[in-house]
N, C-alpha and C positions, 0 to 999 in steps of 0.2 A: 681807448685803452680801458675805459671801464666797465664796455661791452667785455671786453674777449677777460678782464678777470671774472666778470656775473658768469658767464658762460662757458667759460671752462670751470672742466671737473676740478677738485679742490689740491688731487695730485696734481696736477698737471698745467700750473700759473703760471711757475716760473718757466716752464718752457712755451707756454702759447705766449708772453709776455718778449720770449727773446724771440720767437719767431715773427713776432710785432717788429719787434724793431730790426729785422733782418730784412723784412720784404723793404720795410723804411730806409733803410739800406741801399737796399735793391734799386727801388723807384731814383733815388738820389743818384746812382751810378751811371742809370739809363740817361736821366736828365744831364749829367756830367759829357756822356761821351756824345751827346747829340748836340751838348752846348758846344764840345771841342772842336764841332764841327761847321762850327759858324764861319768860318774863314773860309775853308776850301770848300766848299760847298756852296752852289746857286741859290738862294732863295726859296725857289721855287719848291728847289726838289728837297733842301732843308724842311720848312714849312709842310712838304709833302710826305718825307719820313714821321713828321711828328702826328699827321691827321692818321696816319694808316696806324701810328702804335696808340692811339688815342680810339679809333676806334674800334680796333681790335680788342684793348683792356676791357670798350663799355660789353662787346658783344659776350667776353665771358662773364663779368658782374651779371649780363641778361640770363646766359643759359643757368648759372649756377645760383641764381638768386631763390627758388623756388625750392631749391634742395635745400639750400641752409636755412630758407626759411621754416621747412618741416625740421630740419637738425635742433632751431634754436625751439620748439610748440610756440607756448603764451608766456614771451618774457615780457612782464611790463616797464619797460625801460623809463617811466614817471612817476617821480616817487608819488605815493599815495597822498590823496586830497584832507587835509584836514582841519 
């Protein structure tokens, strides 16, 4: 959270800050309806829905990492040494 307030523009906190906690949101509902499914559901292919949205999530962190990395330049995320 102390990322996305450094790095968002100074209009626009309280909206990156609820969009924070909307994906947070988000991620918990996924986790919700995949936990629901622990009963009717085999193991296998349980375990199996979670590896494919598990690696599906890392592959865009991969594609999109380099772009927000130019979005963000040189944020030094350590406060200064003194």
């Amino acid at each position: 959270m102390s990322s996305v307030t450094k790095l968002a523009p100074k209009r626009f906190v309280g909206q990156m800050m609820g969009i924070w906690f909307m994906g947070s949101a988000l991620g918990n509902l996924i986790a919700g309806l995949l936990g629901g499914q622990f009963e009717s559901l085999p193991l296998p292919e349980l375990f199996g829905n979670i590896f494919l949205i598990s690696v599906g999530a890392g592959l865009l962190f991969l594609i999109f990492s380099k772009p927000i990395g130019k979005l963000i330049g040189n944020i030094n995320h350590l406060p200064p040494a003194s």
